[in-house]
C-alpha positions as CSV (number, residue, x, y, z in Angstrom):
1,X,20.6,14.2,-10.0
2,X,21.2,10.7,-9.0
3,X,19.4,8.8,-6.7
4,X,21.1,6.1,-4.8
5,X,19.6,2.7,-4.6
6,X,19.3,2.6,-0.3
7,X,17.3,6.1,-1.0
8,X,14.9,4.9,-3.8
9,X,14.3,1.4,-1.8
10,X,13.5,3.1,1.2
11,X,11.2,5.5,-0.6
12,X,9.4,2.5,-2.2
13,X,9.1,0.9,1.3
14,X,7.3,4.1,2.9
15,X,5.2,4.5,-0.2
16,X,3.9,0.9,-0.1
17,X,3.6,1.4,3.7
18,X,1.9,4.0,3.6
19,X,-0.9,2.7,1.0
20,X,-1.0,-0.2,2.7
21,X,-1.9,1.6,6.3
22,X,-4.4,3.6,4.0
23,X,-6.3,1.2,2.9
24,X,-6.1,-1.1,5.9
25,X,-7.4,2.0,8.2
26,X,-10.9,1.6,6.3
27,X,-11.5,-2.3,7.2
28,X,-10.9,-1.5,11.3
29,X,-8.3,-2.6,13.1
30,X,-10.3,-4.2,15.8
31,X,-9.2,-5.4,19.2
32,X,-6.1,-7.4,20.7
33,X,-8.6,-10.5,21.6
34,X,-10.3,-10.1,18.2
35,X,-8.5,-8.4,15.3
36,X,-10.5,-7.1,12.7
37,X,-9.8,-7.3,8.8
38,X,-7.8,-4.6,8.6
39,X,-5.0,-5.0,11.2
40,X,-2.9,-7.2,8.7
41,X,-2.6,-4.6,6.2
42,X,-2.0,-1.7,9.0
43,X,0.7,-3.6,10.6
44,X,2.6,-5.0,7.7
45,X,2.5,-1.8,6.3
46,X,3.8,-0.1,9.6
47,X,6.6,-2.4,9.0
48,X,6.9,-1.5,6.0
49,X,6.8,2.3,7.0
50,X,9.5,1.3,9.7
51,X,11.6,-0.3,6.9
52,X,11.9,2.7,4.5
53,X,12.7,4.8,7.5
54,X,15.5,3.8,8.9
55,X,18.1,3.8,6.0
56,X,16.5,7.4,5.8
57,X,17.4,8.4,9.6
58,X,20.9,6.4,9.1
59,X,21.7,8.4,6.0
60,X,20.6,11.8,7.4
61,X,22.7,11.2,10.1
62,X,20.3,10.6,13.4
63,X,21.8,7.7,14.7
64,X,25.4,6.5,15.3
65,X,25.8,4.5,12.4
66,X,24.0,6.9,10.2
67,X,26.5,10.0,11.7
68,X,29.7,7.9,10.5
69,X,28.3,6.7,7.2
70,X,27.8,10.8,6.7
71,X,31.8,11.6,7.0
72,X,32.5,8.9,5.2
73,X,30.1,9.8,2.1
74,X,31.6,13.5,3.0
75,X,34.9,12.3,2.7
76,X,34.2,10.0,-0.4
77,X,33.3,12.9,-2.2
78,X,36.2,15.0,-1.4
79,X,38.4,12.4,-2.6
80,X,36.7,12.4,-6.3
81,X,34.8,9.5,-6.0
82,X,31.4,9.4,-8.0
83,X,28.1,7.5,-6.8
84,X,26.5,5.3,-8.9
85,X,22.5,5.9,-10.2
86,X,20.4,2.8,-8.5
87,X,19.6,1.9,-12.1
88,X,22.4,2.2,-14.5
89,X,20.7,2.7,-18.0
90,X,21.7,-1.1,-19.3
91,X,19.6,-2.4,-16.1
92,X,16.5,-1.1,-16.6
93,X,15.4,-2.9,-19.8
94,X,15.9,-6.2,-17.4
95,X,13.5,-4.1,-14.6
96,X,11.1,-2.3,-17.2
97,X,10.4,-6.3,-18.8
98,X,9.7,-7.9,-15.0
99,X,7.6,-5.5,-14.4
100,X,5.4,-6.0,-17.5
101,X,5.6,-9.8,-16.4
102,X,4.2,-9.2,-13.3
103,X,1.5,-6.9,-15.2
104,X,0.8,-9.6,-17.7
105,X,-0.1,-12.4,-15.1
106,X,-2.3,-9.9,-12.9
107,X,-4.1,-8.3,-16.0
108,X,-4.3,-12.3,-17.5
109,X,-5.0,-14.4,-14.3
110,X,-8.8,-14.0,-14.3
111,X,-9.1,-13.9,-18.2
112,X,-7.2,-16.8,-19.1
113,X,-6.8,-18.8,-16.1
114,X,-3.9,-20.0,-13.5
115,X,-1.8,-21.7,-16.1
116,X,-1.7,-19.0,-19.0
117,X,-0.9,-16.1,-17.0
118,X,1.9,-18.0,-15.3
119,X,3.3,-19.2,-19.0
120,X,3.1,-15.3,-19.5
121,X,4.6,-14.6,-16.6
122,X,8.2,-16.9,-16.9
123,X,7.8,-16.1,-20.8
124,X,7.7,-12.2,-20.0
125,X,10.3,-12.4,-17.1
126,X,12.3,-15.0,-18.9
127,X,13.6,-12.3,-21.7
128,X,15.2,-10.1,-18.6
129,X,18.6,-12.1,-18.5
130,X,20.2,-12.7,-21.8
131,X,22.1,-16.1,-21.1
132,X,18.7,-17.7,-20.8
133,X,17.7,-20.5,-23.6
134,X,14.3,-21.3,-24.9
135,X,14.8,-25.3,-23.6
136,X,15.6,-23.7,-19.7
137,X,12.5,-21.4,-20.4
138,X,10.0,-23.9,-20.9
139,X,11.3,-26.9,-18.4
140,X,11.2,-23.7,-15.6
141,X,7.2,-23.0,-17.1
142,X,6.2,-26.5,-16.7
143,X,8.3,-27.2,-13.0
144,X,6.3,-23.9,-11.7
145,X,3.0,-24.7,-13.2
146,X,3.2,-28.1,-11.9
147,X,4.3,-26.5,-8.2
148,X,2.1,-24.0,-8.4
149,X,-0.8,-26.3,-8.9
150,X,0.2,-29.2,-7.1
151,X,0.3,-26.9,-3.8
152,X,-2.5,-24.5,-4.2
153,X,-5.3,-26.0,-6.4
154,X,-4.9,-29.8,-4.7
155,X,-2.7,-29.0,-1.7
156,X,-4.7,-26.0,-0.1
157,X,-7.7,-27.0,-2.5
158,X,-7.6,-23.1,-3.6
159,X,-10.7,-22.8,-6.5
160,X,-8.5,-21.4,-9.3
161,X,-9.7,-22.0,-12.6
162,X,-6.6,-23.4,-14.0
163,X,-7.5,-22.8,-17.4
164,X,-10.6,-20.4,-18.6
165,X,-11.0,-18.6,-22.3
166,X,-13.2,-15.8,-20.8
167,X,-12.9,-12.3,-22.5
């Protein structure tokens, strides 16, 4: 069975939603005049529920739009016409090393520091698209670590440790 990408993105938009009301729901919500810590999370993630939802009522046909994209997927598929997977095979070594980059710089940001885990980050990520050269690699590590700490450790004056050997 294939899954088409508008399905699986609005899947992962409900699922984060969903988590996301979860866990907001046990920091209270508090009231209009004073918000509490958790309305942030509950209503990004009730966006986020609303998000995933509506390609799902557009493709099962409960509004207009969704009702006409129906007869034409009904009439695609009479004609012959195949749908595509949302991740063709030769794509997901691109997704499978972003998402161990992403990994890398949450599992090394308190270990290593602000600096490190973003050189493992662009390092990781870097490797997704093939046309990229070592030169471009490390000018785009350096312009984003300069960035990064230009604007949140003396910008915002956020306390990262920008470079720590703890293990």
């Amino acid at each position: 069975m294939k899954i088409h990408s508008d399905l699986l993105a609005a899947l992962i938009f409900l699922g984060f939603g969903t988590v996301a009301v979860a866990i907001g729901s046990g920091y209270g919500f508090g009231s209009p005049a004073a918000l509490g810590s958790g309305a942030m999370p509950m209503l990004v993630g009730a966006g986020l529920c609303a998000m995933g939802a509506m390609p799902m009522l557009v493709g099962a046909g409960l509004c207009a739009m969704g009702a006409v994209q129906l007869l034409q997927t009904a009439a695609a598929r009479r004609a012959g016409q195949q749908f595509v997977s949302a991740f063709p095979r030769r794509e997901l070594g691109p997704l499978l090393l972003i998402l161990a980059a992403v990994l890398a710089f949450g599992l090394l940001i308190d270990r290593l520091g602000l600096l490190p885990a973003l050189a493992a980050l662009v390092g990781i990520s870097w490797f997704a698209d093939s046309s990229g050269r070592e030169r471009e690699m490390l000018a785009v590590m350096v312009c984003v670590g300069a960035l990064l700490v230009a604007i949140f450790y003396f910008g915002l004056g956020i306390p990262f440790r920008l470079v720590s050997w703890r293990f």
